[in-house]
C-alpha positions as a printed Julia matrix, in Angstrom:
194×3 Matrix{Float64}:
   2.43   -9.19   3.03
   0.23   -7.35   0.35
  -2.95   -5.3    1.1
  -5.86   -6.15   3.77
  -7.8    -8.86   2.4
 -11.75   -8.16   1.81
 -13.41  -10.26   4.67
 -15.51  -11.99   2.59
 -12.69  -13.03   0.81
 -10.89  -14.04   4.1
 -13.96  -16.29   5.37
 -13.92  -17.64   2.21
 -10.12  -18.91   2.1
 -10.75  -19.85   5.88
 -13.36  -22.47   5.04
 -11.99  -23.84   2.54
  -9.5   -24.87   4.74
 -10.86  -25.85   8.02
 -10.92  -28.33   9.86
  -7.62  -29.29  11.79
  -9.54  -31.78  13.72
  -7.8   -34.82  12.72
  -4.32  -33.16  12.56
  -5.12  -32.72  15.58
  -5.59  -35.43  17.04
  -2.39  -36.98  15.42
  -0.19  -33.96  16.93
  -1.61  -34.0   20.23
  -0.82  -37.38  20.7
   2.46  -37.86  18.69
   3.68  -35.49  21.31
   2.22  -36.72  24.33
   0.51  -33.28  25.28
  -1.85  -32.71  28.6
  -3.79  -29.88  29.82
  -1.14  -28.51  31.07
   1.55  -28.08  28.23
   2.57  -25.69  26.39
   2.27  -25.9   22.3
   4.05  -23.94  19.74
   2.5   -24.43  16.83
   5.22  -22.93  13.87
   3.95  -22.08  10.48
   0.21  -21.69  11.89
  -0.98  -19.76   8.7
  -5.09  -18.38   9.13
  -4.74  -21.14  12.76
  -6.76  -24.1   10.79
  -5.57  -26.62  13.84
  -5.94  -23.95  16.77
  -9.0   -24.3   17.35
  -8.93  -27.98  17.83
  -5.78  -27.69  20.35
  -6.46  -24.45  22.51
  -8.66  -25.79  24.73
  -6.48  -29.1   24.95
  -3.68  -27.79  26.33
  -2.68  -24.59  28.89
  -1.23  -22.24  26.78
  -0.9   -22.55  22.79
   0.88  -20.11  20.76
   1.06  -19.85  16.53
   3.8   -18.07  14.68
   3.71  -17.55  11.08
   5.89  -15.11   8.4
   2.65  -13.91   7.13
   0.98  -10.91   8.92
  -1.71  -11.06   6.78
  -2.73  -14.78   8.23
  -1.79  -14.01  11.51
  -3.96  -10.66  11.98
  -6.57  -13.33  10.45
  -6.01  -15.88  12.54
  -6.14  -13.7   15.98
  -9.31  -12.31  14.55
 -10.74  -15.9   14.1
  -9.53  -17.28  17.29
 -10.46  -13.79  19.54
 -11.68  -14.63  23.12
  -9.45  -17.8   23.35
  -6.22  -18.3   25.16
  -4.8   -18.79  21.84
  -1.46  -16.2   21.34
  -0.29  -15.57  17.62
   3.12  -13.79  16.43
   4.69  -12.94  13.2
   8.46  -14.48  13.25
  10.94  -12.56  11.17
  13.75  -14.2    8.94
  13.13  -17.57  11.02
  13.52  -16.11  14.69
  11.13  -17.44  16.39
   9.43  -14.53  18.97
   9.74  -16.27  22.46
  12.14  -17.01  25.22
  14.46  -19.68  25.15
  12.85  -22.79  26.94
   9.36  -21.5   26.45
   7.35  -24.76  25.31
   6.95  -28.38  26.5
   6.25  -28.99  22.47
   6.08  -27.56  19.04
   4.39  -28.77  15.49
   4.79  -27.77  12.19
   2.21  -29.58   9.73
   3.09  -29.32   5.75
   5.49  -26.13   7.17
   9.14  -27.36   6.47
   8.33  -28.21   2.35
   8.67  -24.23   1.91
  11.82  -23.67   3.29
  15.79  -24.39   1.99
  17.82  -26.56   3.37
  19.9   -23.52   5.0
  16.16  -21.56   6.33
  15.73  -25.47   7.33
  18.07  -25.71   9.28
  18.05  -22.01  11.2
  14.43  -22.87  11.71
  15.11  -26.35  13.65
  17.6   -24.32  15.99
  14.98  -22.11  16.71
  12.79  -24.71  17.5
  15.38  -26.38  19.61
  15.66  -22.85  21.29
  12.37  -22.19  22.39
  11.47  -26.04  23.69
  12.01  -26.7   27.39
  15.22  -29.39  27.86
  13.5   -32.22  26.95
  11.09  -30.93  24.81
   8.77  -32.51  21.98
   8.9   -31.47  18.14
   6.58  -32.85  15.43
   6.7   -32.0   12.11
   5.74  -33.76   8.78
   7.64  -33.78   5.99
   6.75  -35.41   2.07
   8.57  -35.78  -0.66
   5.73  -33.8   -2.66
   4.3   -36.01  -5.42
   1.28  -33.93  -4.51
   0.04  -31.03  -6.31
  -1.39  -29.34  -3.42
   0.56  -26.38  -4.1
  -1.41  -26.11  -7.42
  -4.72  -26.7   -5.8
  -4.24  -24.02  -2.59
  -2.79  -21.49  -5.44
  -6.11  -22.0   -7.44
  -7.89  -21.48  -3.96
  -6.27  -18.29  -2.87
  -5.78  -16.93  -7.03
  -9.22  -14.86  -6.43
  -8.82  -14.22  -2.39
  -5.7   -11.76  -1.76
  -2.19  -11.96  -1.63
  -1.64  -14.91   0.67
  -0.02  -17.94  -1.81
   1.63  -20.98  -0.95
   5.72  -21.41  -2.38
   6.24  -24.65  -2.29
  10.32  -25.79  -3.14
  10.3   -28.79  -4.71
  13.02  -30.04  -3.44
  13.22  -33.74  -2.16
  14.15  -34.37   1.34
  14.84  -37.76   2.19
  14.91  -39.64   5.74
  19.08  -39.74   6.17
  19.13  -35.93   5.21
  16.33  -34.61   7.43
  18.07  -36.57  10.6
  21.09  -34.76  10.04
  19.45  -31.38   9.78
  17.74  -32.07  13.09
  21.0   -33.56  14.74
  22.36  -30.55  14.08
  20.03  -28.48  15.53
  20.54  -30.3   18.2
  17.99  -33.25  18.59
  18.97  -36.43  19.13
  16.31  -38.18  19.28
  14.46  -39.03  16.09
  11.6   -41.13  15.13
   9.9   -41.81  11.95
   6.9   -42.95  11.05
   6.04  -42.24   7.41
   5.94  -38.87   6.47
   5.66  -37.4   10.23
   8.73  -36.78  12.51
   9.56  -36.91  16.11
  12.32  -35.61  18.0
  13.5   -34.21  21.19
């Protein structure tokens, strides 16, 4: 998406948003992963969380719409056994039954209800019978849209679309019921399922 990013510019955006540490630390044990799971981590942007998780589990893979953040991302995270893949219109690039779990953290505010619900099929897809998903979801009262915006204005073409659109509990377990989970469990903003 856009040109090649200076990489001053890059290591700039990149710091301002690491971390991923205490993320996590929620995700890895929300979905009950070992050393030897695999973790799909949708919507992985530059890989803030990856390096926190790599070495955590046995193979961990990040998919992202932006080629721009994942050529960044691989770059950052070179060496490791981390894998990263651009996904196209929702599809998510691996087999069916690839992953004991998945995560997507602040991922699911950008998309419609419709690119919603294609990408929670995916995700149903590509996680072993039995698989985990984790995701968090807010109602966005926040204006972090505004702040990561102001970040980015000076640092390339990568900028964060937020939809504004409300998602309440009732709505979301439908979405994912149809996608075929049927096991849900809330607690707050952050979802279970499998």
């Amino acid at each position: 998406v856009g040109a090649p990013v200076p990489e001053w510019r890059s290591r700039k955006l990149y710091r301002s948003m690491s971390g991923g540490k205490t993320e996590a630390k929620i995700i890895l044990t929300m979905l009950k992963a070992t050393r030897a799971s695999s973790l799909l981590d949708f919507g992985c942007g530059l890989g803030r969380i990856a390096p926190a998780v790599v070495s955590r589990v046995a193979a961990y893979a990040g998919v992202d719409s932006s080629k721009w953040a994942i050529d960044l991302a691989r770059r950052r995270l070179r060496g490791t056994k981390a894998v990263f893949r651009t996904t196209d219109d929702n599809l998510i690039p691996f087999e069916d039954n690839s992953f004991d779990a998945a995560f997507a953290w602040q991922v699911f505010v950008h998309l419609e209800r419709a690119d919603l619900l294609d990408t929670l099929r995916e995700l149903f897809r590509v996680l072993k019978p039995g698989g985990r998903l984790m995701f968090t979801l807010e109602n966005l009262q926040i204006s972090f849209a505004a702040w990561i915006n102001h970040q980015a204005k000076n640092l390339g073409p990568w900028k964060v679309r937020r939809r504004y659109e409300p998602r309440v509990e009732s709505e979301v377990r439908i979405l994912l019921q149809e996608a075929g989970f049927d096991r849900i469990r809330v607690d707050g903003k952050r979802y279970l399922c499998s």
